[in-house]
C-alpha positions as CSV (number, residue, x, y, z in Angstrom):
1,X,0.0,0.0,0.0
2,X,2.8,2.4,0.9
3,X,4.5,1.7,-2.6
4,X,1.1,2.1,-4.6
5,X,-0.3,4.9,-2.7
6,X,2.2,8.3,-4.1
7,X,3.6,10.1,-1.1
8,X,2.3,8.0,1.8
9,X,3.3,7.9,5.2
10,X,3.7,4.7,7.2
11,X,3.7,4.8,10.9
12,X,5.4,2.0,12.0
13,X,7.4,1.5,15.8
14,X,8.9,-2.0,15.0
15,X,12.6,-1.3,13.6
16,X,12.3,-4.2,11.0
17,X,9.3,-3.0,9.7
18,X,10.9,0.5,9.4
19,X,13.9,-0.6,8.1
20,X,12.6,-2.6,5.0
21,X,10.2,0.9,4.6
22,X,13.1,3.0,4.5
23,X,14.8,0.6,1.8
24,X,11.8,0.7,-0.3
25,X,11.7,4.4,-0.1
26,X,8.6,5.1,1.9
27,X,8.5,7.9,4.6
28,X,7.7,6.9,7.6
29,X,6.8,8.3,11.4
30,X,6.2,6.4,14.4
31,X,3.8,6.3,17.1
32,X,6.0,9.6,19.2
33,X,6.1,11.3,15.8
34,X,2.4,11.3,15.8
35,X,2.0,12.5,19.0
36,X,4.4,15.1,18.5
37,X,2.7,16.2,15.4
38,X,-0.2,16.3,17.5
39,X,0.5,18.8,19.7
40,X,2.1,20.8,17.2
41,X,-1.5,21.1,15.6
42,X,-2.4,21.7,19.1
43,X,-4.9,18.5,19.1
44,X,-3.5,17.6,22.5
45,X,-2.9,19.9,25.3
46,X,0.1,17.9,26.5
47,X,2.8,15.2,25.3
48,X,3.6,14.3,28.9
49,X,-0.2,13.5,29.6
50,X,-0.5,11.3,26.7
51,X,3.1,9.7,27.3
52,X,2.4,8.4,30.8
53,X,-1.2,7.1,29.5
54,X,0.9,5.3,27.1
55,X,3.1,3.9,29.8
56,X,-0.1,2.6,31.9
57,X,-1.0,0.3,29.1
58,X,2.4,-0.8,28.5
59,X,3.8,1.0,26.1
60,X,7.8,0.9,25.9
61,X,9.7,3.8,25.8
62,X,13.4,4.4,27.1
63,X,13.8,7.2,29.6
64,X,16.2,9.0,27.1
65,X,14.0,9.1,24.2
66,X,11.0,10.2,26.4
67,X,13.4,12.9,28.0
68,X,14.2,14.0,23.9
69,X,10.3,13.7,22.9
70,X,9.2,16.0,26.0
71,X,12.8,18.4,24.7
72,X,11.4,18.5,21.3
73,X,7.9,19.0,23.0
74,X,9.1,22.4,24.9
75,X,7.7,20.1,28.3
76,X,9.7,18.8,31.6
């Protein structure tokens, strides 16, 4: 779908699956991309907020790229 559809944008998180996208020449984002994008467009109120949801249900993020997410945020 990614190849077919002209200037498509995958969100992907698993590195395989990005990798192979990348190859093929499809742009990609990722879950944190989205959210960033997000409040950008000022859809959330707050990347922290949403981050620690995330966490509750699992989600896996390292402490460094959550402290460069909330950095590229403008949040603590």
């Amino acid at each position: 779908m990614g190849i077919e559809t002209k200037d498509a944008l995958l969100v992907l998180d698993d590195i395989k699956a990005r990798n192979i996208a990348k190859s093929l020449g499809i742009r990609i984002t990722g879950t944190l991309g989205i959210i960033l994008k997000a409040k950008e467009k000022n859809l959330i109120p707050s990347v922290k907020i949403v981050l620690s949801e995330m966490e509750e249900v699992s989600f896996r993020i390292s402490e460094e790229i959550k402290k460069e997410i909330l950095r590229i945020a403008k949040e603590k």
